[in-house]
ROKE-23796 format. One record per residue (C-alpha): residue number from 0; x, y, z. Coordinates in steps of 0.1 Angstrom, whole numbers, plus 5000, padded with zeros to 4 digits. Example, Ala and Ser with C-alpha at 12.3 -4.5 7.8 and 13.67 -1.06 7.14 Angstrom:
// residues 2
<0; <5123; 4955; 5078>>
<1; <5137; 4989; 5071>>
END
This chain:
// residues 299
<0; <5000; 5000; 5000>>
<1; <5013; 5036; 4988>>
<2; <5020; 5056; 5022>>
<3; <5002; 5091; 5015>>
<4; <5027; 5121; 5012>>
<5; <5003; 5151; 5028>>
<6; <5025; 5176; 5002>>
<7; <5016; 5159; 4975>>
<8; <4980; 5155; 4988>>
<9; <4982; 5191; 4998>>
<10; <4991; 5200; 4963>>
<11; <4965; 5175; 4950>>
<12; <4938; 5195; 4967>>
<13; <4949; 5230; 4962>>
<14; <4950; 5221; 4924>>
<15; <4911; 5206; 4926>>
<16; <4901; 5238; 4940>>
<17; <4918; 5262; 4918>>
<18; <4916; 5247; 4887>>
<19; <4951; 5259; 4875>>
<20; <4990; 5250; 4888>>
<21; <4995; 5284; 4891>>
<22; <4970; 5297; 4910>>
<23; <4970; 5268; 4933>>
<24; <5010; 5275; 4935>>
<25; <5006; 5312; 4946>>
<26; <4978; 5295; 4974>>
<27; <5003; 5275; 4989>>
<28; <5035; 5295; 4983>>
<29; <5054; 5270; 4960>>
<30; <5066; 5275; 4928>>
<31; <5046; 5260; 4898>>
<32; <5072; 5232; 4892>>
<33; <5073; 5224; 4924>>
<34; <5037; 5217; 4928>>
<35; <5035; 5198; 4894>>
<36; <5062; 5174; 4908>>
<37; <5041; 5169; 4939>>
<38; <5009; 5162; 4916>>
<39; <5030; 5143; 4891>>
<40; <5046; 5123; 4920>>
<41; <5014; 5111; 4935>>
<42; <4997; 5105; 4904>>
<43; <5027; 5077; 4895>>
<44; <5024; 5066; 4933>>
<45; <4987; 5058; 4934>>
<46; <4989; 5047; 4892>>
<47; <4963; 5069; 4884>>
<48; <4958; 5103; 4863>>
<49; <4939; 5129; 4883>>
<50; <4938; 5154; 4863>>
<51; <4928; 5164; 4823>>
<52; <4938; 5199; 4808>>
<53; <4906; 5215; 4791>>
<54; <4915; 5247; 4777>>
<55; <4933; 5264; 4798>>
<56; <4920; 5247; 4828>>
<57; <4929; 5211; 4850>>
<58; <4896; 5192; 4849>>
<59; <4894; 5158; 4876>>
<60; <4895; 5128; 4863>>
<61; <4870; 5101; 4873>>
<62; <4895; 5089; 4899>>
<63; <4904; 5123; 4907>>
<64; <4872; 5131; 4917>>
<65; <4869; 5098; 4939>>
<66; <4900; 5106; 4957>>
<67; <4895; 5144; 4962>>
<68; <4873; 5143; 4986>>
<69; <4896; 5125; 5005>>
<70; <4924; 5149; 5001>>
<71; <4903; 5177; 5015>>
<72; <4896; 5158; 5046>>
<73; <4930; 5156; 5052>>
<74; <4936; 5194; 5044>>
<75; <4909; 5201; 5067>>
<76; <4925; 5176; 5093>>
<77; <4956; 5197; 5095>>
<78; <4943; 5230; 5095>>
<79; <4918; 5216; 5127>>
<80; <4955; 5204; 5146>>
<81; <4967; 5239; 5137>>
<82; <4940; 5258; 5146>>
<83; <4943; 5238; 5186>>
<84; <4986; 5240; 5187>>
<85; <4979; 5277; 5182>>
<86; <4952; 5279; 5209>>
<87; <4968; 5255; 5235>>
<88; <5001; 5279; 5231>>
<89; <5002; 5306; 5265>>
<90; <5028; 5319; 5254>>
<91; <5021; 5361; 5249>>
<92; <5047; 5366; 5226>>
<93; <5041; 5357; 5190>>
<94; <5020; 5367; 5159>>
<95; <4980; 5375; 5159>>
<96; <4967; 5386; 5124>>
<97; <4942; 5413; 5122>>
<98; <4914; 5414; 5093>>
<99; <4896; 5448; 5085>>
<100; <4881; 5464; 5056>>
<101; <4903; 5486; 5039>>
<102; <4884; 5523; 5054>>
<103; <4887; 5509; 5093>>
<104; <4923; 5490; 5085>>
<105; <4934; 5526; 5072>>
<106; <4913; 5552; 5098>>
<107; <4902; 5532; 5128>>
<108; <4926; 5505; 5134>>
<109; <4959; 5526; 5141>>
<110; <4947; 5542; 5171>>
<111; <4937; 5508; 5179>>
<112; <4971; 5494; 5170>>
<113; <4987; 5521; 5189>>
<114; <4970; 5510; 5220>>
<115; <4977; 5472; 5220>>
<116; <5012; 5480; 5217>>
<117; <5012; 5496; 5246>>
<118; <4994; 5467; 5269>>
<119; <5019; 5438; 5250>>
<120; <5050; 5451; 5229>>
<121; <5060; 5415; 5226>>
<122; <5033; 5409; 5201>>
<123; <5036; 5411; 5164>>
<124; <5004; 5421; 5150>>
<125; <4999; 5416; 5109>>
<126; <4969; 5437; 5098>>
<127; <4955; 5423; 5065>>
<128; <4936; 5449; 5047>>
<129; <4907; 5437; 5023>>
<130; <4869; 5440; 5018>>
<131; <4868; 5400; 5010>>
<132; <4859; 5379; 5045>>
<133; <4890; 5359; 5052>>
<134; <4882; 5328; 5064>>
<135; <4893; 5324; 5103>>
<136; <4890; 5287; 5100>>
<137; <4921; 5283; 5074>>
<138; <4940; 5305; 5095>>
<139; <4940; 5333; 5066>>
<140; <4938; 5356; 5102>>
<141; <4934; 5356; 5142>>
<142; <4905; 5384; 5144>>
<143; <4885; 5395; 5122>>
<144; <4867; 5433; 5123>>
<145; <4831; 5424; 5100>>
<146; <4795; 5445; 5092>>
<147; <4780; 5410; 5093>>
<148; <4777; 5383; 5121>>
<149; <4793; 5352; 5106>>
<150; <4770; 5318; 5111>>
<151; <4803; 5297; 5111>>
<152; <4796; 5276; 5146>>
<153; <4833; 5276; 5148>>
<154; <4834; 5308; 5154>>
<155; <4829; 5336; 5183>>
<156; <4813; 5368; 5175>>
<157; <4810; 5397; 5197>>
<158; <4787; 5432; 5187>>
<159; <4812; 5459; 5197>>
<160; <4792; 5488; 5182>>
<161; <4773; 5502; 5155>>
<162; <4780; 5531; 5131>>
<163; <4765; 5549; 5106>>
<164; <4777; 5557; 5074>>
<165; <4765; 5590; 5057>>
<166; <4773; 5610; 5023>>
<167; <4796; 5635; 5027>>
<168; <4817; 5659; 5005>>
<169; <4846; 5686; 5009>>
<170; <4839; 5719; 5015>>
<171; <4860; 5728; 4979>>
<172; <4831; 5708; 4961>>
<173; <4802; 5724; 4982>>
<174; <4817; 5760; 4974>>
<175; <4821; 5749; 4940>>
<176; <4787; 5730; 4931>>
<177; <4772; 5740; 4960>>
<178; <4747; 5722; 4984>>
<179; <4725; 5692; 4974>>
<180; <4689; 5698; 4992>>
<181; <4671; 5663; 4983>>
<182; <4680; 5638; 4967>>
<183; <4669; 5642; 4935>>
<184; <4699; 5670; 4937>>
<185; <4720; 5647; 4945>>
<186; <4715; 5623; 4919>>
<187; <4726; 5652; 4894>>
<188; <4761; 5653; 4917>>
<189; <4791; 5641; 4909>>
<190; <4787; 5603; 4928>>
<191; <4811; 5583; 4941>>
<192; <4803; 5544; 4947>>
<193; <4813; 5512; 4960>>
<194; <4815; 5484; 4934>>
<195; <4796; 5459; 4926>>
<196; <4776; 5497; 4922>>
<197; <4747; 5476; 4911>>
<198; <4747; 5455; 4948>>
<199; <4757; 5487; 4964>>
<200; <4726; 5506; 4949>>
<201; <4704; 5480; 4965>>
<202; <4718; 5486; 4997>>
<203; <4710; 5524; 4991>>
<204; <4672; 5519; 4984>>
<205; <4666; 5494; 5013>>
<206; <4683; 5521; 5032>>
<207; <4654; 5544; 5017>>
<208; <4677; 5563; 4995>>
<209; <4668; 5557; 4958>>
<210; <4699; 5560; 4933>>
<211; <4702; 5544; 4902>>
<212; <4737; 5524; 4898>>
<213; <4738; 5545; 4865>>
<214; <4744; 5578; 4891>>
<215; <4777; 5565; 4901>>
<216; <4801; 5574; 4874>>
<217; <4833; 5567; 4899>>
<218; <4834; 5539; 4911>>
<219; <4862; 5515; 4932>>
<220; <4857; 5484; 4952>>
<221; <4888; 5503; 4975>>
<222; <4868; 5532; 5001>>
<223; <4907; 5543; 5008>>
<224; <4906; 5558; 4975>>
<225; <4869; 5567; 4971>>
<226; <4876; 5586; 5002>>
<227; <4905; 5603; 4992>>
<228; <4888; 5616; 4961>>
<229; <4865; 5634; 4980>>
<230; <4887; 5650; 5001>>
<231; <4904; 5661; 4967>>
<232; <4869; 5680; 4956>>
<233; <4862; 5652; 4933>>
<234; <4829; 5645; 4941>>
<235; <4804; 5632; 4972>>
<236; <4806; 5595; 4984>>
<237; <4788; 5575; 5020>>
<238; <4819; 5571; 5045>>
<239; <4817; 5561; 5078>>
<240; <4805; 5594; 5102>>
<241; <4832; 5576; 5131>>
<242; <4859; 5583; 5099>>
<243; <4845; 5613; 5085>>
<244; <4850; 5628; 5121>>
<245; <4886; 5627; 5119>>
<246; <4885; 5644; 5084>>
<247; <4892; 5684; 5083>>
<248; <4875; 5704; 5055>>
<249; <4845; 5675; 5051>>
<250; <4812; 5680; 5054>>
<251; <4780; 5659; 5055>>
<252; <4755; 5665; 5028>>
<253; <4717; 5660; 5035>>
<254; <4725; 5658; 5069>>
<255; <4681; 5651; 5069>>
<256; <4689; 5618; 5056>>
<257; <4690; 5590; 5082>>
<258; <4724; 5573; 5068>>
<259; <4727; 5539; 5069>>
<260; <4738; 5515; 5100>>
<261; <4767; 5491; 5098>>
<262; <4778; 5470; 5132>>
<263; <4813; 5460; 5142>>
<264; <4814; 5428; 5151>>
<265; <4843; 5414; 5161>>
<266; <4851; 5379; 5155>>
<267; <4874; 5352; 5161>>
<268; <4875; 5314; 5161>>
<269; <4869; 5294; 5191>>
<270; <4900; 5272; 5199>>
<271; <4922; 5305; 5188>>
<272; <4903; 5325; 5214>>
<273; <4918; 5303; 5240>>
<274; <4952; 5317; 5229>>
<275; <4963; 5343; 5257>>
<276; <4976; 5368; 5231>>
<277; <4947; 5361; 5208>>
<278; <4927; 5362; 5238>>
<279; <4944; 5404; 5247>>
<280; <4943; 5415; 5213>>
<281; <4904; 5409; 5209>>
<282; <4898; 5418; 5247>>
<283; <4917; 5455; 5235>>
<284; <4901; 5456; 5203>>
<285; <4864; 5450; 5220>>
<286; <4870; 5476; 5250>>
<287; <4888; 5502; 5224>>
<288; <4860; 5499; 5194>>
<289; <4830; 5504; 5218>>
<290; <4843; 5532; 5237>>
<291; <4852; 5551; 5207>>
<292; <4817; 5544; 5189>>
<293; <4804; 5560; 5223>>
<294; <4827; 5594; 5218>>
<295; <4818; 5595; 5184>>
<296; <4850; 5592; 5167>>
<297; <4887; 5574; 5166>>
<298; <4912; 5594; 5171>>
END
């Protein structure tokens, strides 16, 4: 009986889910070779081909798709063992990742930052800025700032806060185009929008703010830059009113309006939570995000 290399069932699995060497590759950090030795190794151990090319993409095999199953058990397998070595550890040195979206990894989280490094130097704190959810149970981070409650059961979730998020522009555009006064006005204005515009156009009308997707003729999945172009006079976009605080020479427009709400929820998963340092960080975060949500602001 073959003995089962977990890199090459590893790379077996990342390959299945990708669909390309490459992008499986750049999942695990390997080079492409590498990882097509791995697959090509335990294809010629287990005597079977797992894989077709179609196109530009690697289609299963019937036996690849009886065996990949198998393979992901095992991946999930390892991530479990590292997910309990990392919440058995005491030790309050070491690394805890920190996943935000790109406005609170950028305007609320350094303050934040500022003030865990002061209760535990020792620490290393990685802050991974993106809008996508990582996924806490592959270890892609430690804690995770979200606008949504996660259903994961594997997971803790704690409501730190809610804000609201309100249209706002600088005072250069006001003087310039001056002030919308309903928002049939602001329609006509220059609009700034999140993409997917069409999903985030929904989100306006259930808010009770009508505007066609069409209105938006700037738009940017990244709210760092959105934001930035308004304070540059470009136009008027919905930010955060905790952000927009901190922001000189910014003004809300259609202040009337009742914005929309977005909670902070701050999650991590349950065996990491037992981690002492995991365990500080998300204790800091929770006490530091609610009391600032209750000034009004992050400084």
């Amino acid at each position: 009986m073959h003995q089962m290399d977990w890199n090459q069932a590893r790379a077996f699995s990342a390959t299945a889910a990708s669909g390309s060497l490459s992008a499986a590759a750049r999942k695990l950090g390997l080079t492409q070779p590498t990882l097509s030795r791995q697959v090509a190794a335990l294809e010629a151990a287990l005597g079977v081909a797992l894989f077709e090319r179609i196109g530009k993409r690697l289609e299963l095999t019937q036996a690849g798709m009886s065996l990949v199953e198998h393979a992901r058990a095992m991946s999930m397998a390892a991530d479990a063992m590292a997910l309990a070595a990392a919440g058995s550890s005491q030790d309050i040195a070491g690394r805890v990742t920190i996943t935000a979206t790109d406005a609170v990894s950028a305007y609320v989280l350094p303050g934040l930052v500022k003030q865990i490094r002061e209760k535990a130097p020792q620490i290393t704190l990685v802050v991974v800025a993106t809008d996508s959810i990582s996924d806490l149970r592959k270890r892609e981070a430690d804690i995770a700032i979200r606008h949504v409650r996660p259903t994961e059961p594997e997971l803790i979730a704690k409501l730190v806060g809610e804000m609201t998020a309100h249209f706002y522009a600088a005072e250069s555009w006001i003087a310039k185009n001056g002030m919308p006064r309903s928002v049939a006005e602001l329609c006509e204005a220059e609009l700034l929008g999140f993409a997917p515009v069409d999903q985030y156009s929904e989100h306006l009308s259930a808010a009770g703010i009508p505007i066609p997707a069409d209105r938006f003729r700037i738009v940017s999945g990244n709210s760092v830059v959105l934001w930035e172009m308004v304070q540059h006079g470009i136009g008027i976009c919905m930010m955060l009113e905790e952000i927009a605080a901190q922001m000189p020479n910014v003004v809300r427009v259609l202040p009337e309006l009742p914005g929309t709400r977005v909670p902070v929820w701050l999650v991590s998963h349950r065996e990491l939570h037992t981690s002492r340092r995991v365990r500080l960080v998300f204790d800091v975060l929770a006490d530091a995000i609610s009391r600032n949500i209750k000034d009004g602001g992050f400084k």
